[in-house]
C-alpha positions in Angstrom: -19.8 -22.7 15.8 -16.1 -22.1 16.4 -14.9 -24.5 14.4 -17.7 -23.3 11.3 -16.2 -19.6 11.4 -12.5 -20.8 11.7 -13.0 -23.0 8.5 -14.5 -20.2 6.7 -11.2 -18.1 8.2 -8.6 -20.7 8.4 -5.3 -18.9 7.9 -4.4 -15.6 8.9 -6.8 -13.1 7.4 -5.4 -9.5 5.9 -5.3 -6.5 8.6 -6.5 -3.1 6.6 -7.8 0.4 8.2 -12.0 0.9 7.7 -10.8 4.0 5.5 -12.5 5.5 2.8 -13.0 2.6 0.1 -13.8 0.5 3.2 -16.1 2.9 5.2 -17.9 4.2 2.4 -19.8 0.6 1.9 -19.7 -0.5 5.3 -20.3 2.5 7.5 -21.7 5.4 5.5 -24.0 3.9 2.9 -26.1 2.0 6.3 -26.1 5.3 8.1 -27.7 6.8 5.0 -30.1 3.6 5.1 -31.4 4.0 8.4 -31.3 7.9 8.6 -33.9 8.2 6.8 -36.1 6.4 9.5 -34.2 8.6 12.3 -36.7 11.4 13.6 -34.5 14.0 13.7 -30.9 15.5 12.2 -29.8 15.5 15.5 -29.8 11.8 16.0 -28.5 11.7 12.1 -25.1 13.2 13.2 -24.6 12.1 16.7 -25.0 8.5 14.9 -22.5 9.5 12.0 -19.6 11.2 14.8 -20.0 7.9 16.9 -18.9 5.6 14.1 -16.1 7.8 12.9 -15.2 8.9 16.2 -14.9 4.5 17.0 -14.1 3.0 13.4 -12.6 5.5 10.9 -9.0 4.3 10.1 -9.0 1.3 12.9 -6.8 -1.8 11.5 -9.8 -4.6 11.6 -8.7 -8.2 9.9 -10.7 -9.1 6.6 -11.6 -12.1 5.1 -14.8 -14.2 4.5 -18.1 -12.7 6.7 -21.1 -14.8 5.9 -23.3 -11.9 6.9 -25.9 -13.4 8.4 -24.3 -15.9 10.6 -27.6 -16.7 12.8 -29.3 -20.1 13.9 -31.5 -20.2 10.9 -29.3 -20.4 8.3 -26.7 -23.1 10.3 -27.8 -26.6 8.9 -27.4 -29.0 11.8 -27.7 -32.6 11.8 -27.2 -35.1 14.6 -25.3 -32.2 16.6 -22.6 -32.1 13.4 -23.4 -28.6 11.2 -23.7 -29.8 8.2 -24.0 -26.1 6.2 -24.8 -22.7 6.0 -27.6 -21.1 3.8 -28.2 -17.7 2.9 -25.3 -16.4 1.9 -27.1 -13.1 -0.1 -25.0 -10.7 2.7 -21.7 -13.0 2.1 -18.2 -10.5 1.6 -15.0 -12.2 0.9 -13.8 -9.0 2.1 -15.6 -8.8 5.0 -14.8 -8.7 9.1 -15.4 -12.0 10.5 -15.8 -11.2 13.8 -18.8 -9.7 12.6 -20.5 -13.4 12.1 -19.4 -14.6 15.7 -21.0 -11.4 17.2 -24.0 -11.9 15.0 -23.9 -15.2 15.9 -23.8 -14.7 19.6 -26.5 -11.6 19.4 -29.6 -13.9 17.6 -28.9 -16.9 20.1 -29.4 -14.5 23.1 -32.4 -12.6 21.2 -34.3 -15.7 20.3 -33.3 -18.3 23.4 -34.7 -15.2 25.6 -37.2 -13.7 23.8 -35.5 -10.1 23.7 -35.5 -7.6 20.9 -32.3 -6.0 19.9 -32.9 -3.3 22.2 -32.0 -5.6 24.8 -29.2 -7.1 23.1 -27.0 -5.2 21.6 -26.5 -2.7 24.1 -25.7 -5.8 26.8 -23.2 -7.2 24.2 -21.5 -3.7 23.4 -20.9 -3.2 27.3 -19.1 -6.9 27.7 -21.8 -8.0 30.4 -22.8 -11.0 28.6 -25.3 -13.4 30.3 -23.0 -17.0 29.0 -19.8 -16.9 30.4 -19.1 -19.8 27.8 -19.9 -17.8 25.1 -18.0 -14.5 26.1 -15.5 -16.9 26.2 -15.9 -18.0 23.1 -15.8 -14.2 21.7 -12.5 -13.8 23.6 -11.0 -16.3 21.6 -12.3 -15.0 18.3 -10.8 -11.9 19.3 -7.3 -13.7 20.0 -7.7 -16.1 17.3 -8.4 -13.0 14.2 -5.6 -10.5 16.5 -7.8 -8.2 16.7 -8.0 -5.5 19.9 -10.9 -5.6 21.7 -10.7 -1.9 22.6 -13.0 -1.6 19.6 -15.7 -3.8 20.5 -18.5 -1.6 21.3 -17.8 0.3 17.9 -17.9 -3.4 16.3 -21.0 -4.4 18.3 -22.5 -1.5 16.6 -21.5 -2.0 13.3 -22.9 -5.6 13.2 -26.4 -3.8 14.4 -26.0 -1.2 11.9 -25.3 -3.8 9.0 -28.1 -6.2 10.7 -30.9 -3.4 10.9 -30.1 -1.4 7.1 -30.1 -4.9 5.5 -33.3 -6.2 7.1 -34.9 -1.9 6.3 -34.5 -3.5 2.5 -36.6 -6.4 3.3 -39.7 -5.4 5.7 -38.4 -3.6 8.5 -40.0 -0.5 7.1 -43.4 -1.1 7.3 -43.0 -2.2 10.8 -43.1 1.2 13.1 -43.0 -0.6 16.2 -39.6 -2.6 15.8 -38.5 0.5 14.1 -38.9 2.5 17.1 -37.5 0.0 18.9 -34.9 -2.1 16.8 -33.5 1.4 15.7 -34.3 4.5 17.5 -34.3 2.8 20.5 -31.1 1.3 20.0 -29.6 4.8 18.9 -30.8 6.5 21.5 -29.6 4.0 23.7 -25.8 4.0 22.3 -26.0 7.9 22.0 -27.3 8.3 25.9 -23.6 5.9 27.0 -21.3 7.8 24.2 
């Protein structure tokens, strides 16, 4: 998969602060998303404060983000990947470490049957089960310059971009992983903030 998301990234990719033309549509408009599932204002705000207190202004590089960078949608053939599908969530302006963490999230989630209660909370703390694999992130972090003092805020993002896209497409009428995919996980992040 390394070598899949450098060729999508292959030269240096721009550098530019998550301000207001960039937070609007990649921070706010989700948290308005999957407010409206939240149970209470309290929850609302805490959620909004964590993201601006963790994202607003920080210098993240930009370039391609697939958006969906999971197992399903990487063609593989005889070990070689041979392409990606689904490329509805695609940005050209996009983070891309946002595809390796996505990446890295739905392999753990599926392989071990977890939810992304389980997950995203074990990859925001840096206690990932593969020690190839947080390797692996290490050097996306080293190869895009990015510092990983912002990785639990990142972490989040990817789970905030993964749960408002999927609210669009089914997640709503399912009140269990709600609770779980999304309070839970909020309640989670707000409990270690």
């Amino acid at each position: 998969m390394e070598n899949v998301l450098e060729a999508l990234n292959p030269g240096p990719v721009s550098g530019e602060s998550l301000g207001d033309e960039f937070y609007r549509p990649r921070v706010a408009r989700p948290l308005e998303m999957i407010s409206a599932v939240l149970p209470d204002a309290g929850l609302r705000s805490a959620l909004q404060a964590f993201f601006l207190q963790r994202l607003d202004r920080v210098k993240l590089p930009r370039g391609i983000e697939h958006g969906d960078f999971g197992c399903e949608n990487i063609l593989v053939e005889g070990g070689r990947v041979t392409g990606l599908v689904d490329w509805e969530a695609a940005k050209v302006d996009g983070v891309p470490l946002l595809d390796t963490l996505g990446y890295l999230e739905g392999v753990q989630r599926h392989s071990a049957q977890q939810s992304l209660q389980d997950t995203i909370p074990l990859l925001a703390r840096g206690r990932w089960p593969e020690r190839e694999e947080s390797a692996f992130l290490e050097r996306q972090y080293q190869r895009l310059g990015m510092d990983q003092a912002h990785h639990e805020g990142l972490v989040y993002l990817y789970w905030l971009h993964h749960v408002s896209s999927q609210l669009r497409y089914g997640l709503a009428y399912h009140r269990s992983r709600i609770d779980r995919d999304v309070i839970g996980v909020t309640q989670q992040l707000l409990e270690r903030a």
